[in-house]
C-alpha positions in Angstrom: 67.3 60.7 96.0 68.6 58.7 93.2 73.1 58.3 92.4 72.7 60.6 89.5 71.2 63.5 91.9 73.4 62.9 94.7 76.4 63.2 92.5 75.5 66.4 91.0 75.1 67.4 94.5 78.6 66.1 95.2 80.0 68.1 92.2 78.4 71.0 93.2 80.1 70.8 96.7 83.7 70.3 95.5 83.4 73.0 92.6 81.7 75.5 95.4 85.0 74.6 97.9 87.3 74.6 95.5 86.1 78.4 94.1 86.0 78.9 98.3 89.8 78.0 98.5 91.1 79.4 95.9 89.5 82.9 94.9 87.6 83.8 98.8 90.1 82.4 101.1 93.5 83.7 100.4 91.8 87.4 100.7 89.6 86.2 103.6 91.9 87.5 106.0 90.7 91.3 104.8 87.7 91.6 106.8 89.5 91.0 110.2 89.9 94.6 111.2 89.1 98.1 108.8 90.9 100.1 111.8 94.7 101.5 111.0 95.0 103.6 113.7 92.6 104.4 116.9 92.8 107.4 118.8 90.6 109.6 121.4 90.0 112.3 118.8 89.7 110.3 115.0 90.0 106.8 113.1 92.2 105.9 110.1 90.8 103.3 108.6 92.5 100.6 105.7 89.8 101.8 103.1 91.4 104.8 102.4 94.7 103.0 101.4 92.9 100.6 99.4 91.2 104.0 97.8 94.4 105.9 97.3 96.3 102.6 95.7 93.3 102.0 93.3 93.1 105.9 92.3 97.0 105.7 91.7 96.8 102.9 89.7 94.4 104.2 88.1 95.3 107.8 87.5 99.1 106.3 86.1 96.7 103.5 83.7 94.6 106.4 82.4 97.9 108.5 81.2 99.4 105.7 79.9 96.6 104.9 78.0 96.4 107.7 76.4 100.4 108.6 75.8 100.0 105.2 74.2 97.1 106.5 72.2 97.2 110.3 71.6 100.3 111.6 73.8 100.3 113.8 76.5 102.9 115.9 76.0 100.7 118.9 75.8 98.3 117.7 78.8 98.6 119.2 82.4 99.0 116.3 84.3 98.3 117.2 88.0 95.4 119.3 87.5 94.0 116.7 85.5 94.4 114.2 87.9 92.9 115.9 90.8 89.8 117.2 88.7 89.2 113.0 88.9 89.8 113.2 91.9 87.4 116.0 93.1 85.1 114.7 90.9 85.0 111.3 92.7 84.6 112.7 96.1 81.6 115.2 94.9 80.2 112.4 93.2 80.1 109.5 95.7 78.3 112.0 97.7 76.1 113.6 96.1 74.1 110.5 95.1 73.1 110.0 98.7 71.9 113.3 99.2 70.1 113.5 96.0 67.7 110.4 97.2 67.5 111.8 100.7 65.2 114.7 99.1 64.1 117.2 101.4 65.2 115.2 104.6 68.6 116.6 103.7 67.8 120.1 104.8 66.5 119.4 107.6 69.8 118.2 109.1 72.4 118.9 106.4 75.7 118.9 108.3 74.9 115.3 109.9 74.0 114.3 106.5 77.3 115.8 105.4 79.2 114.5 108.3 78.3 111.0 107.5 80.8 108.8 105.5 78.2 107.2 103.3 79.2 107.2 99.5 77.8 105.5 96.4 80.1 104.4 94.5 77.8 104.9 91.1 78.0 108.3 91.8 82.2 108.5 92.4 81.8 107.3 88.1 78.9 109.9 87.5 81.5 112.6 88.7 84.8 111.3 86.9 83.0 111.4 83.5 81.6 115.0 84.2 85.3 115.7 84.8 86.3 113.9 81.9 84.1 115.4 79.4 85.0 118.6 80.9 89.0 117.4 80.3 88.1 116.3 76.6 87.0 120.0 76.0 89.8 121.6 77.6 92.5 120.0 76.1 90.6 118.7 73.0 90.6 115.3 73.2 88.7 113.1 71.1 85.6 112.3 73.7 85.8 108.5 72.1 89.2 108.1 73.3 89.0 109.8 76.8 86.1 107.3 77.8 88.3 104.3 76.2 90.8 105.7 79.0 88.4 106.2 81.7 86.9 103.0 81.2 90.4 100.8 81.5 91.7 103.0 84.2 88.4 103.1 86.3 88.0 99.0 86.2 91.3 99.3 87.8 90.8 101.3 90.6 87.4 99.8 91.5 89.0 96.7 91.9 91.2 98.2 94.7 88.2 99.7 95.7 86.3 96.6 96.4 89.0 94.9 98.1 88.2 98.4 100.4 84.6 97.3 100.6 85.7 93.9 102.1 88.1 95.3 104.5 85.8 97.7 105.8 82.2 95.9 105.7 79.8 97.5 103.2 78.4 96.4 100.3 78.1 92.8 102.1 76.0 89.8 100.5 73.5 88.2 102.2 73.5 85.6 104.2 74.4 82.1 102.9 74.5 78.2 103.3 77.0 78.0 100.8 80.5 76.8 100.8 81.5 80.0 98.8 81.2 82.7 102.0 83.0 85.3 103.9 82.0 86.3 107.8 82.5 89.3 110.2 83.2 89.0 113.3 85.0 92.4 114.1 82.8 95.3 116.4 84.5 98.1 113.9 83.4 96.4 110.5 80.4 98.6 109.2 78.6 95.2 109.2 78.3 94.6 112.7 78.0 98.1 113.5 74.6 98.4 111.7 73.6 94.8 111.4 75.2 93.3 114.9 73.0 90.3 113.9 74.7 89.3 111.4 77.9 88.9 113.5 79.7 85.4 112.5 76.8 84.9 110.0 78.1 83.0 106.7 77.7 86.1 103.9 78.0 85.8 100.0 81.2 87.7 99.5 79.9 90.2 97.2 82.7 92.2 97.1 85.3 90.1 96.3 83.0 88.6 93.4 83.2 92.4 92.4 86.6 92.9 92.5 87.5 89.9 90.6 85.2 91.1 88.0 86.4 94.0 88.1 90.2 93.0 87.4 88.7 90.4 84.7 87.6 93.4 83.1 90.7 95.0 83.3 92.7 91.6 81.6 90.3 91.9 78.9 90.0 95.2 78.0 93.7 95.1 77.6 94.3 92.1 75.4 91.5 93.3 73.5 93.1 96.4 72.8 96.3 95.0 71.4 94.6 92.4 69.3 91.6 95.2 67.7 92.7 98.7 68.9 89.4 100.7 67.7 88.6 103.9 69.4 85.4 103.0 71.9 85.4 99.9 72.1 86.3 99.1 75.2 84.2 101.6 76.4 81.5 100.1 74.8 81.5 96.9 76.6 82.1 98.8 79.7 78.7 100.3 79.7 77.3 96.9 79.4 79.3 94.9 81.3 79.4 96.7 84.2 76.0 97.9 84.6 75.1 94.2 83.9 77.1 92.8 86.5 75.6 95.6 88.8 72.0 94.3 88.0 73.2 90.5 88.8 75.3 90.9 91.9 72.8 93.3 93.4 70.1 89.9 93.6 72.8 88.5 96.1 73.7 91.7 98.4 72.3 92.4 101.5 69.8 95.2 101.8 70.6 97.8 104.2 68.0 100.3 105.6 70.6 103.2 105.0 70.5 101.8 101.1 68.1 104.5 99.6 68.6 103.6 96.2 67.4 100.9 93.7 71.5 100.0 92.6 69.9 97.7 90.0 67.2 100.2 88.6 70.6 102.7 88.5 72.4 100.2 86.6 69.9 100.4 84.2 69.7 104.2 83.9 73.4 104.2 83.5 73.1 101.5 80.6 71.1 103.4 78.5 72.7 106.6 79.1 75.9 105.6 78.8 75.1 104.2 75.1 73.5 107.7 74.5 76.8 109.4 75.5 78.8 106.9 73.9 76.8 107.1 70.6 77.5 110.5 70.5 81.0 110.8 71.4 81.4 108.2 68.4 80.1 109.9 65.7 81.4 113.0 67.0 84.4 111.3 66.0 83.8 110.3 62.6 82.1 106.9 63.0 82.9 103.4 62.7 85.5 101.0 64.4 88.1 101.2 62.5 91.7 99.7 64.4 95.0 101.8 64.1 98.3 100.7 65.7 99.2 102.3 69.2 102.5 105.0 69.5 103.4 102.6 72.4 102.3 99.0 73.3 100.1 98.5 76.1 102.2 96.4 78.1 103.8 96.1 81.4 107.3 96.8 80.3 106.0 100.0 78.5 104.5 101.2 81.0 107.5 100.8 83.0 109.2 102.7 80.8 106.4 105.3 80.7 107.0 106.0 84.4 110.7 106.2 84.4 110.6 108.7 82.0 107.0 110.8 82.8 108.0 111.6 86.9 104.9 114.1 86.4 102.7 111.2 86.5 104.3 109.9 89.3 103.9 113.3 91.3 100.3 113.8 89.7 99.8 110.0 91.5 101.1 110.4 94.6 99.7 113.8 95.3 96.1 113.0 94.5 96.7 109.3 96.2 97.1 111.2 99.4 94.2 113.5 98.7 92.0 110.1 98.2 93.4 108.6 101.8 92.6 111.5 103.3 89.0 112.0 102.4 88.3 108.0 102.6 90.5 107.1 105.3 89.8 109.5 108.0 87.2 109.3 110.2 86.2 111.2 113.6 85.8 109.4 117.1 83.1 108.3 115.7 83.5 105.3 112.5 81.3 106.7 109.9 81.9 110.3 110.6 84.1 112.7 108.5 84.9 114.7 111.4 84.0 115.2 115.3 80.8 117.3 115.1 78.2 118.3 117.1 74.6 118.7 115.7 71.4 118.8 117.1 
C-alpha cells in the first residue's frame, strides 16, 4: 500500500469519527431502553412520546403554515387535526395487511393485535385525509400538500428518533466507525434478531431523522426566499422517496419486512408527481411567488400560538390520541392489547 492510499485511508477514518461524534453519539444514549413503564398487565413504551411530540409539532407547523398562507379563521381545527390523526393510524396499518394477502384472514385479530406499522402507509393515509380536508373546506389542493409536506418532515423526524429508541428500522451490520449497537432484551432488535445483540449497526434511523430535519431547514428558507405554491411539495416527492430508495441499501432486512420499501418509494415517486401535477394545474398553473400574510419564522409562530389556543387544544388532544395508540402495548412488547387467539 503506497503513502497516498494509506492517507486517504487515514482521512476516511477521522471524517467517519468525527460524523460518529458529533451527529451519532450525543443521541446514542436513545437506544438504551424503549420501556417507560413495565407492568403485569401492559407496557408503555418511549415511542409513543416520541410519536405524540412529532404529531404535535407537526399538527401546530401544518396550521401555521397555512394561517401564514391562506388563514384559518374559517377552518375547524380539532377535527381537522384528528382526521390526520386517524388517518395515520389506519394507514400505518393497513400497509401490512394489504401485503399479508389472504394470510390475514386466516388469523385476523393476531394480525390486528400486532404493533407492526409502515410508516409509508401512516403518509398514504394523511394525504387521503388531506385531499378529503382540501374538499371540505376548499382549499387550494396545491397549498394543502405545500403544508403537509413541511409539517410531515417534521414529525417524521420525531418519529425516527422513535425508531432508534425502540429498535426497528435498524441498519445492518457494520465495520464502520459511524454505528450504533443494542444491547437491551426489550429493543425490537434483540427480540427478533437476538444475534445481533452488541453487533456494530449502521444507524439508519438517525441518518433518517437528520434528513428528515434537513428537509425541514430547507423547505423553510426556501419558502421565505421563493414562496410559490408547490414547490416544496415538489421536492418532497423526490426527495424523500429518493432518500427512501438510498437508505433502504443500508437497512437490515427483517423476515417480518413483507414489502419492497425501495420498489414503494418508487411507486410513491411517480404517483406523487401524478397528484401533484394535478393539484397544480387545478390551480391555475405555474410557480409564480406571492408574499406570505405572516412570515414563517420562529417568533411568528410564537405569536401564532399565543393567540390561536385552538391549535394548542387541537395539539394536545390528538398528541395524546397518538401516545396512546403508539405507546401502549400489552404484557406482551409488540401487542396492542392482552389477547388470546388460537
Amino acid at each position: 500500500m503506497n503513502l497516498s492510499q494509506e492517507q486517504k485511508i487515514n482521512r476516511s477514518q477521522r471524517l467517519s469519527m468525527l460524523v460518529h461524534y458529533i451527529l451519532i453519539k450525543p443521541l446514542a444514549f436513545l437506544n438504551k431502553n424503549p420501556v417507560i413503564l413495565k407492568t403485569g398487565s401492559f407496557h408503555l413504551v418511549y415511542f409513543g412520546l416520541f410519536a405524540s411530540l412529532g404529531f404535535m409539532a407537526s399538527v401546530s407547523t401544518f396550521f401555521f403554515y397555512l394561517h401564514a398562507r391562506s388563514g384559518i379563521a374559517d377552518l375547524n381545527l380539532l377535527p381537522i387535526a384528528l382526521s390526520y390523526a386517524v388517518g395515520d393510524m389506519i394507514g400505518v396499518k393497513i400497509f401490512y395487511f394489504f401485503k399479508l394477502g389472504r394470510a390475514f384472514f386466516q388469523n385476523p385479530l393476531s394480525y390486528l393485535n400486532e404493533t407492526t406499522m409502515y410508516n409509508q402507509g401512516g403518509l398514504f393515509g394523511v394525504l387521503t385525509a388531506g385531499v378529503i380536508v382540501a374538499l371540505v373546506y376548499d382549499i387550494k389542493l396545491i397549498i394543502l400538500f405545500d403544508a403537509l409536506a413541511l409539517s410531515s418532515v417534521l414529525g417524521l423526524f420525531f418519529g425516527r428518533l422513535g425508531c432508534c429508541n425502540y429498535g426497528c428500522c435498524f441498519g445492518k451490520p457494520t465495520d464502520s466507525l459511524v454505528h450504533i449497537v443494542y444491547t437491551s432484551e426489550s429493543s425490537k432488535i434483540i427480540r427478533t434478531n437476538p444475534e445481533l445483540y452488541g453487533v456494530t449497526l449502521a444507524p439508519t434511523q438517525l441518518f433518517t431523522a437528520y434528513f428528515d430535519l434537513l428537509m425541514f431547514v430547507v423547505f423553510v428558507v426556501l419558502a421565505n426566499l421563493y414562496p410559490a405554491d408547490g414547490l416544496i411539495a415538489l421536492i418532497f416527492i423526490f426527495a424523500f422517496n429518493g432518500f427512501r430508495m438510498i437508505i433502504q441499501k443500508h437497512r437490515f432486512i427483517e423476515q417480518s419486512d413483507l414489502m419492497n420499501f425501495s420498489r414503494v418509494a418508487t411507486i410513491y415517486l411517480f404517483a406523487g408527481m401524478i397528484i401533484w401535477t394535478a393539484a397544480f394545474w387545478a390551480g391555475g398553473g405555474g410557480l409564480e411567488t406571492r408574499a406570505f400574510q405572516a412570515p414563517l419564522t420562529p417568533a411568528s409562530w410564537v405569536a401564532f400560538m399565543n393567540t390561536t389556543p385552538n391549535v394548542l387544544l387541537s395539539m394536545i388532544i390528538a398528541g395524546v390520541l397518538m401516545f396512546v395508540f403508539y405507546g401502549l402495548h400489552g404484557n406482551k412488547l409488540g401487542t396492542h392489547i392482552n389477547l388470546s387467539v388460537e
